[in-house]
Residue, then its C-alpha position, 0 to 999 in steps of 0.5 A: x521493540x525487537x532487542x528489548x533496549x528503549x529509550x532511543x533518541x527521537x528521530x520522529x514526532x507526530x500526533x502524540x507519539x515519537x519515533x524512537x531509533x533503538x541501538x538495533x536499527x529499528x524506528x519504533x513508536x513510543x509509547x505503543x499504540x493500543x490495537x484501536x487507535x489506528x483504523x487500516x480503513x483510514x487513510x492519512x497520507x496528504x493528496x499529493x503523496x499519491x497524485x504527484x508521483x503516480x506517473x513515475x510509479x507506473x513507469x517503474x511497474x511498466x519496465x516489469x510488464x508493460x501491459x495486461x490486467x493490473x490489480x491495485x491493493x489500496x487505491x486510495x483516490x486512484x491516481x495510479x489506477x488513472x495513470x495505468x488506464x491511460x497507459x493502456x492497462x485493464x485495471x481494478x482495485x481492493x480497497x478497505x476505505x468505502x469512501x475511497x472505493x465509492x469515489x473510484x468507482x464513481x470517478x474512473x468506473x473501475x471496479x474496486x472490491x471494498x475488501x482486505x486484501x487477505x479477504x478480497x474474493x478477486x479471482x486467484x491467477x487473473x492479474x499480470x500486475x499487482x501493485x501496492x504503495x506504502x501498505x507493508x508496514x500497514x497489514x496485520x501479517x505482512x507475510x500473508x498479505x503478501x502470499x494472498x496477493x501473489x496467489x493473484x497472479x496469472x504464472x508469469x506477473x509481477x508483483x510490485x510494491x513501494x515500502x515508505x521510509x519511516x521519517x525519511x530516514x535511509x533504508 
C-alpha cells in the first residue's frame, strides 16, 4: 500500500488472496504475500497468453525497428522469439525458468541465457531490440531491471515492453 488506507473493495480474487483498489488508484494484494511465496522462475500465465498475440507483439516491435538483433527478457516457451525469427530477426533470450530455457533452446536452437536479466552476462551495446512482456510488475527493482536492459542496446535500438493490466482494469 502507498497512501496507508486499507480495506478497499475487491476488485480481484485469486489463489487465496484479493486485489483490493485503495482510495489512491493503487490495486494492491491483500493480505501480502510473504517474499517466498512467489517464485519469479515460475511462470503462471495460460499458453495462449503468449501464442495468441506473439504476431501482433512483433508487428507493434517491428514499426520501432524492423530488423537487426533483438534480445527477449523472459521468453518463456518462445512463441515471440519464433515469430521474430520468422520475420527475419537474429534472435536470443535470458530467461530464469530452466525448463523454459531448455524447451527453447531444444525447440528453436536459439541460445537462451538461463539467467536474470539484472545478472544476464549477455554482451553490453549488442541488440537493436530488447523486448519483454508482462514482466515489470515482476522484478525486485523495476528500475534497475530496466537500466540493465537498456545497457543492451547498440546506440540507436529500442526497447520495448507490454506491461499487463491488473485484472483488467483500465491503465
Amino acid at each position: 500500500m502507498l497512501c496507508g488506507s486499507s480495506n478497499g473493495p475487491i476488485v480481484a480474487y485469486e489463489a487465496g488472496y484479493y486485489g483490493r483498489a485503495c482510495s489512491c488508484g493503487t490495486v494492491y494484494i491483500d493480505p501480502e504475500p510473504p517474499p517466498e511465496a512467489v517464485d519469479p522462475r515460475e511462470d503462471h500465465h495460460i499458453e495462449a497468453y503468449y501464442v495468441l498475440p506473439a504476431h501482433l507483439r512483433l508487428k507493434w516491435v517491428a514499426q520501432w525497428k524492423p530488423a537487426g538483433r533483438l534480445l527477449e527478457v523472459g521468453c518463456g516457451p518462445g512463441h515471440f522469439l519464433a515469430a521474430a525469427m520468422a520475420h527475419g530477426y537474429e534472435v536470443a533470450a535470458v530467461e530464469p525458468n530452466a525448463r523454459c530455457a531448455e524447451e527453447v533452446f531444444r525447440r528453436l536452437r536459439v541460445q537462451v541465457e538461463q539467467a536474470f536479466i539484472e545478472e544476464c552476462s549477455q554482451p553490453k551495446a549488442s541488440y537493436d531490440v530488447v523486448f519483454h512482456v508482462d514482466l515489470l510488475s515482476h522484478f525486485p527493482d523495476p528500475i534497475r531491471a530496466l537500466k540493465a536492459m537498456a545497457s543492451l542496446l547498440r546506440p540507436g535500438g529500442v526497447l520495448c515492453f507490454e506491461v499487463g493490466i491488473f485484472a483488467g482494469l483500465s491503465p
